[in-house]
N, C-alpha and C positions, 0 to 999 in steps of 0.2 A: 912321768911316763905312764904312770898307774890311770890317770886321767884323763891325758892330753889325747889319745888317737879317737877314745870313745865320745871326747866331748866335740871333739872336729867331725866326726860323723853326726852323732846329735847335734849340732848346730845348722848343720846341712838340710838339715828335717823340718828348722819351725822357724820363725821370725825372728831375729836377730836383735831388732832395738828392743822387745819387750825385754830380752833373755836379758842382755846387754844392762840394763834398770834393775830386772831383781837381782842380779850378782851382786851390782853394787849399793843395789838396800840391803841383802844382806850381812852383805861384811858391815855396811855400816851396823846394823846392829851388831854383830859380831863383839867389834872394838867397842862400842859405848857401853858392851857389858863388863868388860873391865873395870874401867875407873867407874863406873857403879858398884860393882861390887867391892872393889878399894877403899868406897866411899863409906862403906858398911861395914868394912874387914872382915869382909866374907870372898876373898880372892884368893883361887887357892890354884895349885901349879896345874891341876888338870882340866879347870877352864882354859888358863890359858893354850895348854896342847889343843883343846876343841876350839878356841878361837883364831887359833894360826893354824888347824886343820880348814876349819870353815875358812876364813879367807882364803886359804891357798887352794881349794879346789874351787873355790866364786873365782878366783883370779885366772884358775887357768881355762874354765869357760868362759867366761867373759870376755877374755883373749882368742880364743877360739871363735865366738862370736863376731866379736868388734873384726878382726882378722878377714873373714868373710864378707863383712858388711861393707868394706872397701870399696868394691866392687861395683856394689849396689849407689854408689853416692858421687863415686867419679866415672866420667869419660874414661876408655879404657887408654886412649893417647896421655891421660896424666895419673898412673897407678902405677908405674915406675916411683915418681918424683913423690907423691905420696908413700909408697913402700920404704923410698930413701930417709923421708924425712920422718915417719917411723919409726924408726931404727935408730936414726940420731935421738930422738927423743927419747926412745928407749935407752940407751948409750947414756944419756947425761943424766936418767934418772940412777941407773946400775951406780953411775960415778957417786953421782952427788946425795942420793937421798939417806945413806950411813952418816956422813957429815952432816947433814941438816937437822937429822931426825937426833943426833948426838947435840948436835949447838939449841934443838929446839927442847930437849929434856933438862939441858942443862937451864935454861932460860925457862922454862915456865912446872920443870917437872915432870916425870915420868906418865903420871896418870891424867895428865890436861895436856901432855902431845901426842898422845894414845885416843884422849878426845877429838883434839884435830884432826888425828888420822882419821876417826868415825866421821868427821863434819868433812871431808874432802872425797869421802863414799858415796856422800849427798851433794854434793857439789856437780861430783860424776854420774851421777843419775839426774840430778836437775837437767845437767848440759845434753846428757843424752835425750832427755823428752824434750828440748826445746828443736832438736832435727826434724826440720821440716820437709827434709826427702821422702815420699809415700815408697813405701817398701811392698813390694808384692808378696804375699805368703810364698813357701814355695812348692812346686808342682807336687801334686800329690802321685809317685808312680805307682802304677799298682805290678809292674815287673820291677823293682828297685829291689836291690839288696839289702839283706839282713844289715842290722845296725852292728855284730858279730861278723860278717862276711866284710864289710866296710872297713872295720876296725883290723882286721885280719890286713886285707889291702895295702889299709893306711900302712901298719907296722914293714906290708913287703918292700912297697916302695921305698922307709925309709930305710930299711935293710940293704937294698938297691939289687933285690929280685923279682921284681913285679915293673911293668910299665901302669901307670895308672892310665891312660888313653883307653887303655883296652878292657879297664876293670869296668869304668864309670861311665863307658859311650854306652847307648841305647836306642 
């Protein structure tokens, strides 16, 4: 929550598949400095808090981001059927990636599935720069609201005191 309303407004603001690449180069490094530092037995409990900080605020921009960029890639007639399949995707990662990531520590070890997680950060940004949809910056307003007035907004609507129609038309 500390995050999520400010990085949905800041995502609103600038280009989406750049944002979308550094999130997930930098968690990639993030995790590759683990099992480097593993490697050197210099790993010590408060990287790790700064590396599952760092991920997890790359992750909820990035979401924020990619979230957005929907929009930008599909027909608005097939952004249902991409939101659905979304979601399942999401769903079968929530399920399955505890088991995986458990069956994959056990098989190769704590600090080389910690690697893979880094090499699947680059995998995710490889796949993002190969999107060939040209994405339009977006409008620059010069009446837009505050990135604070926004984030206010955001929290009304989820609150479910605010109509957003009436915050964000212009």
């Amino acid at each position: 929550m500390l995050f999520s309303l400010p990085a949905g407004a800041w995502c609103d603001r600038v280009r989406k598949r750049p944002l979308m690449m550094a999130t997930s180069l930098i968690s990639a490094a993030a995790m590759v400095s683990i099992p480097l530092a593993a490697s050197y037995d210099r790993l010590t409990l408060m990287q790790l808090w700064v590396a599952a900080f760092v991920v997890g605020s790359c992750h909820v921009v990035g979401m924020a981001a990619s979230l957005s960029y929907i929009p930008h890639l599909l027909p608005s007639h097939r952004l249902l059927e991409a939101d659905a399949k979304l979601a399942s995707a999401n769903t079968l990662a929530d399920i399955g990636d505890p088991a995986l990531a458990g069956a994959l520590i056990g098989l190769i070890g704590a600090a080389r599935a910690v690697a893979a997680d880094a090499v699947s950060y680059l995998v995710t940004a490889w796949c993002t720069l190969r999107i060939r949809s040209p994405e339009t910056a977006p409008s620059p307003r010069t009446a837009r609201p505050s990135l604070r007035s926004e984030t206010r907004a955001g929290r009304g609507v989820l609150l479910g005191r605010r109509s957003v129609v009436g915050h964000f038309v212009s």
